[in-house]
TORKOL-4160 file (C-alpha; in steps of 0.2 Angstrom, whole numbers, padded with zeros to 4 digits, m for minus):
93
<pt num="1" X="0135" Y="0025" Z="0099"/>
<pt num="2" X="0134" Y="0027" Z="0119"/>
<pt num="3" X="0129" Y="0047" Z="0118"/>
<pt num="4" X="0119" Y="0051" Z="0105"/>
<pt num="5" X="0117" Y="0069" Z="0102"/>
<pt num="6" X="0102" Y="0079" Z="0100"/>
<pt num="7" X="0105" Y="0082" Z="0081"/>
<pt num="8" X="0109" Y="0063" Z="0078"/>
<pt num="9" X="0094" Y="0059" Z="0087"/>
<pt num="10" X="0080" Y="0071" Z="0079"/>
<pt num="11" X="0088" Y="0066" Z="0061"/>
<pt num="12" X="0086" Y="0044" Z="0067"/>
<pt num="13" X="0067" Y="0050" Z="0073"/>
<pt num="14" X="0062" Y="0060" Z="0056"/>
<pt num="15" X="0070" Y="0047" Z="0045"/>
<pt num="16" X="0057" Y="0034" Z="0054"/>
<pt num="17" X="0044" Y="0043" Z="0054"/>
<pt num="18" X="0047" Y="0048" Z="0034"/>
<pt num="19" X="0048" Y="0027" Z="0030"/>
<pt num="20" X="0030" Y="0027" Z="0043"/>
<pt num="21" X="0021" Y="0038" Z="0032"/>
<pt num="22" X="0025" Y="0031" Z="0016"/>
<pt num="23" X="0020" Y="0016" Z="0023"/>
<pt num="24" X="0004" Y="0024" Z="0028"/>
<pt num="25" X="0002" Y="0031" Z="0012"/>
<pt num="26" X="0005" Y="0015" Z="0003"/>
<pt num="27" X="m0010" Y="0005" Z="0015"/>
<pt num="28" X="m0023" Y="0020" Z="0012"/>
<pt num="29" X="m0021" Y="0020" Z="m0007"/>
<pt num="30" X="m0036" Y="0013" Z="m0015"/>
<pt num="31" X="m0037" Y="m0003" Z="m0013"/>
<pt num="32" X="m0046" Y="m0008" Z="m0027"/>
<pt num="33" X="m0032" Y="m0001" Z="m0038"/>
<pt num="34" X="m0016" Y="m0007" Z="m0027"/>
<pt num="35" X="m0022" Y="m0021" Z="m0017"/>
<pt num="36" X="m0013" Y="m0033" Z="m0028"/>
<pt num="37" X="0005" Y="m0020" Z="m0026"/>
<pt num="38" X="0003" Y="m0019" Z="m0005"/>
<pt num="39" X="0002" Y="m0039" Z="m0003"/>
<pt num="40" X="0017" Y="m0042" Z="m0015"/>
<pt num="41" X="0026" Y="m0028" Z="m0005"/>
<pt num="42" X="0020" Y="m0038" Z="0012"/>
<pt num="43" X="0023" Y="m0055" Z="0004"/>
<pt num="44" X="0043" Y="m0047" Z="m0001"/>
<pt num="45" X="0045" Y="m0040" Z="0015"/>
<pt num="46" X="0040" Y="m0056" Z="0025"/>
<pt num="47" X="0053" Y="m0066" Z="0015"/>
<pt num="48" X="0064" Y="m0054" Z="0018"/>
<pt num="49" X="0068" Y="m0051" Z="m0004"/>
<pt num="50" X="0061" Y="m0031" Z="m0002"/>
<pt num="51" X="0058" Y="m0021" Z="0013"/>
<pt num="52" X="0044" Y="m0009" Z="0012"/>
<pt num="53" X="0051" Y="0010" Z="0003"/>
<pt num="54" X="0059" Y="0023" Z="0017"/>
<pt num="55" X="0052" Y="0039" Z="0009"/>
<pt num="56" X="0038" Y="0046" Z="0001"/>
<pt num="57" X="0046" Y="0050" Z="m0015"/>
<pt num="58" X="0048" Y="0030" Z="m0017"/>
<pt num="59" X="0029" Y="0025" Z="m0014"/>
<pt num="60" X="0024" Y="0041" Z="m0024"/>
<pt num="61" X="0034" Y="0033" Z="m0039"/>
<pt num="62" X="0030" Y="0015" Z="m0034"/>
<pt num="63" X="0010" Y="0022" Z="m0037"/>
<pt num="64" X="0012" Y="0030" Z="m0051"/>
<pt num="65" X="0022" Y="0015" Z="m0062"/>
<pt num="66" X="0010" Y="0002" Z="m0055"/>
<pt num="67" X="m0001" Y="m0007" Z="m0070"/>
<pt num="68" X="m0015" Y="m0015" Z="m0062"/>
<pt num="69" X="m0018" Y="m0032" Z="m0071"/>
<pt num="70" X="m0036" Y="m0032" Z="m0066"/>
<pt num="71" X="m0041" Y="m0014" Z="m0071"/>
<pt num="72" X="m0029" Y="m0015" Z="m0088"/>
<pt num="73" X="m0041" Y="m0029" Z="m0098"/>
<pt num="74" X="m0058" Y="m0021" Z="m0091"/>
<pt num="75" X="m0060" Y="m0035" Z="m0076"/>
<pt num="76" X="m0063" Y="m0025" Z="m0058"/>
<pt num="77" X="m0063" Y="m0043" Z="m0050"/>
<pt num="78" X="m0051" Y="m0041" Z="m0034"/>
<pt num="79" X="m0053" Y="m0043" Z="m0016"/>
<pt num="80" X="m0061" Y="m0025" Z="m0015"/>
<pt num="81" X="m0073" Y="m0032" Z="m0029"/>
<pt num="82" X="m0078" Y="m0050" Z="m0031"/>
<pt num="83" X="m0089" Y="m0048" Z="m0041"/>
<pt num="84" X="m0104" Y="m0054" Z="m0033"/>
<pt num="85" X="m0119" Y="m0047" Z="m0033"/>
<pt num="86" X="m0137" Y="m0048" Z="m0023"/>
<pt num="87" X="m0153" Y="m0046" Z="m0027"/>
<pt num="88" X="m0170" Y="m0044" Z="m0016"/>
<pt num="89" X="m0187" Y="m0050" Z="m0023"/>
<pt num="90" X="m0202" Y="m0047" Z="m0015"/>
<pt num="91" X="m0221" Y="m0043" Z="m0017"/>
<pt num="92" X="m0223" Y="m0024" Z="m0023"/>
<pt num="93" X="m0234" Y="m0015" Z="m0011"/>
């Protein structure tokens, strides 16, 4: 198209910046709960099998249906969590 209209153009730029908030909405979702969905998602998109949902309706659903192994049998060990844990001794004063 050599001359885009103004309607053609404001409905290109709302339909880019409805995929860039659902990809925002998908990164700020807790990661302890959807770290392991958001690298599948980035793993399928850099292989070109999936691209990354164009609205928020699809990441809302995406969410909502996603069983996280790790928090399903009780184990919070993810990349948020390793489970590793520190300890201080010292003389009490």
């Amino acid at each position: 198209m050599t001359n885009p209209t103004y309607a053609w153009l404001k409905k290109a730029i709302d339909h880019l910046e409805e995929g860039h908030h659902a990809i925002m909405f998908l990164y700020k979702a807790d990661r302890q709960k959807y770290g392991e969905l958001v690298e599948q998602r980035e793993i399928n998109s850099l292989q070109k099998k999936d691209h990354f949902q164009r609205s928020m309706n699809d990441t809302c659903s995406i969410l909502a249906s996603w069983k996280n192994k790790f928090c399903n049998n009780g184990d919070m060990y993810t990349e948020a969590n390793d489970g590793i844990a520190f300890m201080t001794m010292g003389k009490e004063d």
